[in-house]
C-alpha positions, 0 to 999 in steps of 0.5 A, a space after each residue: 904709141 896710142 894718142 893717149 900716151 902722146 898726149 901724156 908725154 907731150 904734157 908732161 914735157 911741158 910740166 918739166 920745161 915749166 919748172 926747168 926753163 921758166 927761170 931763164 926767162 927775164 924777171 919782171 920787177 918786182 919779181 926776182 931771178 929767184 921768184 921766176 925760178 920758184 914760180 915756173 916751180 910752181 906753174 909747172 906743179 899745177 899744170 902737172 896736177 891738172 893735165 898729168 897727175 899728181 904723184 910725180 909733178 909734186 916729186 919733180 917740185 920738191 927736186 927742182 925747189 932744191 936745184 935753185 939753191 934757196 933750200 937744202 935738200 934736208 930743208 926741203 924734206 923737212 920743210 914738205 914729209 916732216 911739216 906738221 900738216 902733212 903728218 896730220 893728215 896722214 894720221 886723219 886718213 888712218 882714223 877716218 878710215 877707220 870710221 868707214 872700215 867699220 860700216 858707221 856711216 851705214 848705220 848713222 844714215 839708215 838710223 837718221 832717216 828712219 826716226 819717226 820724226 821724219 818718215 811721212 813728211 817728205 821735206 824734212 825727211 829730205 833735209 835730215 837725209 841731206 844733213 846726214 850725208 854733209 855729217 858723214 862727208 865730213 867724218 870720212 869724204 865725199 866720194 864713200 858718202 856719195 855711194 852710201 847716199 845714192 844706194 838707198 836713194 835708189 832704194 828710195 825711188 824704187 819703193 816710192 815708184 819713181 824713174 829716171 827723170 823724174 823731179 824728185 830723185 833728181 833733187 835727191 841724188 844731185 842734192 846728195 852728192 852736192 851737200 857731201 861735197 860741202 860737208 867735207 870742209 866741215 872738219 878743219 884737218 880733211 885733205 882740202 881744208 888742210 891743204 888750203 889752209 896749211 898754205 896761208 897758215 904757212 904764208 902768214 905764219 898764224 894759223 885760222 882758229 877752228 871754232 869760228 871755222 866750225 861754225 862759220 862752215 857748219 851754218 853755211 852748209 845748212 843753210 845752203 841746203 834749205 836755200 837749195 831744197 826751196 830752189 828745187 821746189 820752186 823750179 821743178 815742182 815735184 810730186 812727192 805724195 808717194 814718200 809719204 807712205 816709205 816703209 822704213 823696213 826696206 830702208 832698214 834692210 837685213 844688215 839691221 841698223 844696231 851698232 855693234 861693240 867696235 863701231 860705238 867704240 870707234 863714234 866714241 874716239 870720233 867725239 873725243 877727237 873733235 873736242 880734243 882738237 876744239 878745247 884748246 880753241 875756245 879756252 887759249 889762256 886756260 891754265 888748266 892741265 888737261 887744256 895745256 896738255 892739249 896745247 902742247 900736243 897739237 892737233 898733229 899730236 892729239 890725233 897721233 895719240 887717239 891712233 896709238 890709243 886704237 892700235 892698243 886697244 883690242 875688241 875680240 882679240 883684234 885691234 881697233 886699228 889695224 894700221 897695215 890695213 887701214 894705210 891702205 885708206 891713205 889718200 896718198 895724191 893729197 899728202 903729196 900735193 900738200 908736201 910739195 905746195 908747202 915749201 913753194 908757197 914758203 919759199 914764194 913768200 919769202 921777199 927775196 922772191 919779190 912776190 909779197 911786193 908784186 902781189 900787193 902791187 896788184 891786191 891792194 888797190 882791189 883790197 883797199 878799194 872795196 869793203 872786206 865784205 866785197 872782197 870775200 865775195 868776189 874771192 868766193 866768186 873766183 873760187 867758185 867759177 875755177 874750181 869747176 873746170 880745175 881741181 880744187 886743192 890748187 885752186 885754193 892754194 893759188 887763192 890764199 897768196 891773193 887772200 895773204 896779200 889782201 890781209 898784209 895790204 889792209 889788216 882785215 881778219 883773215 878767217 873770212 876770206 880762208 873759209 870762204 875760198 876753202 867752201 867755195 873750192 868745194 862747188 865743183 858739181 858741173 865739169 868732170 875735171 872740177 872733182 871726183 864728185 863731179 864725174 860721178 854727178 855727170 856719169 849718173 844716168 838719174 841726173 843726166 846732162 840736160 837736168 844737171 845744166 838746170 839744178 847745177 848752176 843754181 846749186 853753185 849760185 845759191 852755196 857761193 852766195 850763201 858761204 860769201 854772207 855767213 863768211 861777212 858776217 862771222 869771219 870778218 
């Protein structure tokens, strides 16, 4: 048996005693016998999704959650595959797939960075190029955004003359990948945004209102950009005469950037999915009927319905979507970890666990002794410093019971706190076992160990910064 295996088992052996055994371990008031059962649930998910993976720690969760007594197993299933979140972001993943399937994001960046508005000024044509890609890794995800990005900005550094080293592709490459990272909690119902908030939402019974969270993200993220472009200049200076003659025929390239008929009809039920899931939020007592409409189905049930919509309609004898295939685009790791957190975090907010009473005990000396503005930012401040070196989704599931707690202790809005641990979870640019972005950042040859250690503390600093005023300010 090689090391690797050893490792794995030993592992997960001690996921298993932490669901299976941290029970029997004497409750500290107010803690519960039951609260010891569910937490060691609990601790045990998180160090399987950290040290194993996350497939069968979540099922070993959900197994353990029914064996305590406090859920039957038809309430368990109901309560993890059946909650609405988790359908919803089953059904995201088949239409932001679709998006991708199709080559828009190609064309969207192409098109962006090669308007007359931008080409010969190289500090805006790096911004529009940055803010292209926080767009695109908010419609589909980081990682494909990450791909598209790098490619032309090996494009890019080729035609401009650049090499590895050199100040101005490291800007561009890391800035990229930092800004996809930031633009995939642009939409309220991606994987990480939902599993964060669909564990306060559960917590708290209400759910967060998407129009501020819109707003609240979408302004952070530019100005996180500019804030990081001007920091980039002022510390490596570089030379950037070159980009001012980028022929954008290059950029262009043979494949053209002219969208064809399925592409315009699938941006087409991209807008209409954000104003479908919008409307409702900004006119809640509206009687009119298409408002109500929207209301009773849901965001679960207005994406279900674009979906159907898609595998209806048929462009050259094919179906827009082809729902064998796009299943495929299904991060399944996300719905599993969402389907197990869920009904945990329920269950440890229920009373008869004695966590809502421990965790007061501990927040609301913190919460009532500090501003709401200070508890935002050292709440973005955890956020930030954890999720580099854990994964992000569990980082912010263990943040909102603290943020949970603090609403319950002094009645502040809560939608500051939720977005900005929601941001901040994000951050994660510098340990390979922060995200998925963060290992393609480390393994970048154009990027490197030295110059990552230079641009990435002060990426994190800035955005953590940033996201903790514009949160203050607009969520409090």
């Amino acid at each position: 048996m090689s090391n690797k295996d050893v490792k794995y088992y030993v592992n997960s052996a001690i996921c298993l005693a932490l669901m299976l055994g941290f029970g029997y371990l004497p409750p500290l008031a107010p803690i519960t016998p039951l609260g010891m059962q569910i937490l060691g649930i609990f601790l045990g998910m998180v160090y399987g999704w950290i040290f194993v993976g996350i497939p069968w720690p979540s099922l070993a969760g959900l197994i353990a959650l029914i064996q305590t007594g406090y859920m039957s197993s038809a309430d368990v299933i109901r309560a993890s595959f059946g909650e609405g979140n988790v359908v919803l972001m089953f059904f995201i993943f088949i239409f932001c797939g679709t998006f991708a399937h199709y080559g828009l994001s190609r064309v969207i960046a192409v098109w962006s960075i090669t308007r007359k508005i931008v080409l010969g000024r190289p500090w805006v044509f790096t911004f529009v190029f940055l803010m292209v890609m926080a767009f695109l890794g908010g419609v589909t995800s980081a990682t494909p955004t990450i791909v598209i990005g790098w490619s032309l900005a090996y494009v890019i550094s080729q035609q401009c003359g650049f090499k590895k080293g050199d100040s101005y592709p490291l800007i561009l490459i890391f800035g990229i990948a930092f800004v996809a990272q930031l633009g995939d909690c642009i939409i309220p119902f991606k994987s990480i945004p939902l599993l964060v908030m669909g564990v306060y939402e559960s917590l708290a019974g209400q759910s967060v209102p998407l129009g501020p969270y819109m707003l609240i993200v979408i302004l952070a993220t530019v100005l996180c950009t500019i804030v990081y472009l001007w920091a980039a200049n002022l510390i490596f200076k570089p030379d950037m005469k070159s980009l001012k003659d980028l022929d954008e025929k290059v950029l262009i390239g043979e494949d053209g950037i002219r969208m064809n008929k399925v592409q315009k009809v699938v941006l087409f039920f991209l807008v209409i999915l954000m104003l479908m899931m919008l409307l409702p939020g900004f006119f809640p007592k509206s009687a009119f009927f298409p408002i109500v409409f929207l209301k009773k189905l849901g965001s679960t049930g207005i994406c279900i319905l674009l979906v159907m919509m898609m595998c209806l309609i048929h462009i050259d004898g094919e179906p827009i979507i082809n729902f064998k295939k796009m299943v495929a685009n299904v991060e399944w790791n996300s719905i599993l970890l969402l389907a197990a957190a869920i009904p945990v975090a329920n269950a440890m907010s229920n009373e008869a666990s004695g966590f809502p009473a421990a965790l007061n005990a501990m927040i609301n000396p913190l919460a009532t002794s500090t501003s709401p503005f200070v508890f935002v930012l050292l709440i973005g401040l955890a956020a930030t410093f954890i999720t580099n070196v854990m994964t992000n989704g569990p980082v912010g599931m263990i943040l909102m019971a603290a943020v949970f707690a603090a609403v319950q202790s002094v009645g502040m809005n809560p939608t500051g706190a939720v977005v900005s641990v929601v941001m901040c979870v994000h951050i994660s640019v510098l340990f390979p076992s922060g995200s998925s972005t963060a290992a393609l950042i480390s393994g970048n040859e154009w990027i490197g160990t030295k110059n990552l250690w230079k641009i990435g503390p002060m990426a994190c600093v800035v955005a953590w910064l940033i996201i903790s005023v514009i949160c203050g300010l607009f969520g409090l």
